[in-house]
C-alpha positions, 0 to 999 in steps of 0.5 A: 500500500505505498500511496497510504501514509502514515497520516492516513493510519492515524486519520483511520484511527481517529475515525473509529474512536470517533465511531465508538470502536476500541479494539480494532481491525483495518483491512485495506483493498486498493481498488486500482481502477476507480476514479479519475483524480483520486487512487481509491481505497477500500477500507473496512474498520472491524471490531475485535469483540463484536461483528460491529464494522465500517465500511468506508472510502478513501480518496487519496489524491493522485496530483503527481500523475497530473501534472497540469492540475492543481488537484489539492485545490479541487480536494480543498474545496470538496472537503469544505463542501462536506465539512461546511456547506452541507453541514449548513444545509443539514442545519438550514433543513432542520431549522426548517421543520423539515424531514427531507435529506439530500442524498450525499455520502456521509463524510467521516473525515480528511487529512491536508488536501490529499484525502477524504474519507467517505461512508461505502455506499456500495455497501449499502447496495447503490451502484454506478450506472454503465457509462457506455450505455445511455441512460434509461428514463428511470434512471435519469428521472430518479438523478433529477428528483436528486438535483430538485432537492440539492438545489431547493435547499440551496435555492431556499437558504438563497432566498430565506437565509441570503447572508448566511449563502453568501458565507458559503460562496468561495470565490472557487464557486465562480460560475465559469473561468476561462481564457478567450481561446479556451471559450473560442475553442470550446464553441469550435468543438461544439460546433464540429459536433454538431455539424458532424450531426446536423447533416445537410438539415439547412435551419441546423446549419442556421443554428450552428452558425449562429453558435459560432458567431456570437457563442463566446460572447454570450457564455462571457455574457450570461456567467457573468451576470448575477441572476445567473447565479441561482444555486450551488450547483454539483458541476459535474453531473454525470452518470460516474457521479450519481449512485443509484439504489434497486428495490428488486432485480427489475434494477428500477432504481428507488434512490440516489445518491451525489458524489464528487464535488470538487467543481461545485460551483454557481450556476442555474438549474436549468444549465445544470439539468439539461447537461445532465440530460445532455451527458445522460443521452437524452 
């Protein structure tokens, strides 16, 4: 286990004191295969007296294998975002009256910018859809009563709560962050996309000459502007980052739950739900 250090041990022995452990067991399996950014870990903790366990994640950052992204940043902010901003959701919810929950795994723990350590919800019998199908209507249907109550809560702490909101945006949340020759490049690709889809249809050519006209202006345009900036959105809403529950072997999913959040950012809910759609095959 050479990506673990000993810090990792220590955040490990933290989290089963904190959990009620005393004598004690971890087993770790280096998965190798999942995650983009991050070397992920399994980790069990067992108890040596009784058949009490914790069946836990842990993301260890991978920033020497990419060399051109700060991936401490992106670990920085997803650990704010569990620590501090859904601790202040959960709190906005109760002081509401409410019963409702946003689907997200329960955090356990990180140390420095470099590992977080989340509840295993393969465990709990949730399961990533396959990224090389498209998404049936189930499926995407139970994502988006997800992101309803991801981004009510955000949208009613906005609303009810502004100062309280407004705490919580960093200035990492900034809704879009690009060069001009990054945005022009981005609407070319787009574009060459299209095109290679549109055909000979005439009024799609139309569309997508239009898109390159004046596509750059009107992204710099509309993410600047601050009605824009609705809610905190996930930001990378696609299916590796959705896990669904089944209620049988009909595989019809009953739940789901969001992870990764290291882009979270201000955004619409509009924008962030047709990418999703869009990333989901519809």
């Amino acid at each position: 286990m050479e990506m673990l250090q000993e810090e990792h041990r220590h955040l490990l022995d933290k989290i089963a004191q904190n959990e009620g452990f005393q004598k004690y067991d971890i087993e770790f399996q280096d998965t190798q295969k999942e995650g983009f950014l991050s070397n992920i870990f399994l980790v069990t903790i067992k108890d040596d007296t009784s058949s009490k366990r914790l069946d836990l994640i842990m993301k260890v950052n991978q920033e020497k294998n990419f060399q051109n992204l700060k991936i401490d940043t992106l670990y920085k902010k997803e650990i704010y975002i569990y620590e501090t901003v859904f601790r202040k959701f959960d709190e906005f919810i109760k002081e509401s009256g409410s019963d409702m929950s946003i689907g997200v795994p329960k955090y356990l723990g990180s140390w420095g910018h470099s590992c977080i350590v989340l509840e295993n919800l393969k465990v709990k019998e949730y399961r990533l859809w396959n990224k090389q199908v498209p998404m049936d209507r189930n499926h995407l249907i139970e994502g988006l009563k997800e992101f309803a109550r991801f981004h009510s809560v955000s949208l009613a702490m906005k609303t009810k709560q502004p100062e309280v909101f407004q705490s919580l945006v960093l200035d990492g949340f900034k809704p879009f962050a690009s060069t001009p020759e990054n945005l022009k490049q981005l609407v070319k690709a787009c574009v060459k996309a299209g095109a290679e889809l549109a055909g000979d249809d005439e009024e799609s050519k139309e569309v997508l000459d239009e898109m390159e006209a004046i596509g750059e202006e009107f992204i710099l345009k509309t993410m600047a502007d601050e009605k824009y900036h609705l809610v905190l959105a996930h930001g990378d809403c696609w299916c590796n980052n959705i896990l669904y529950k089944y209620k049988d072997v009909t595989m019809t999913p009953v739940d789901a739950m969001l992870v990764d959040f290291q882009v979270k950012k201000l955004q619409t809910t509009e924008i962030e739900l047709e990418g999703y759609k869009v990333m989901m095959g519809f």
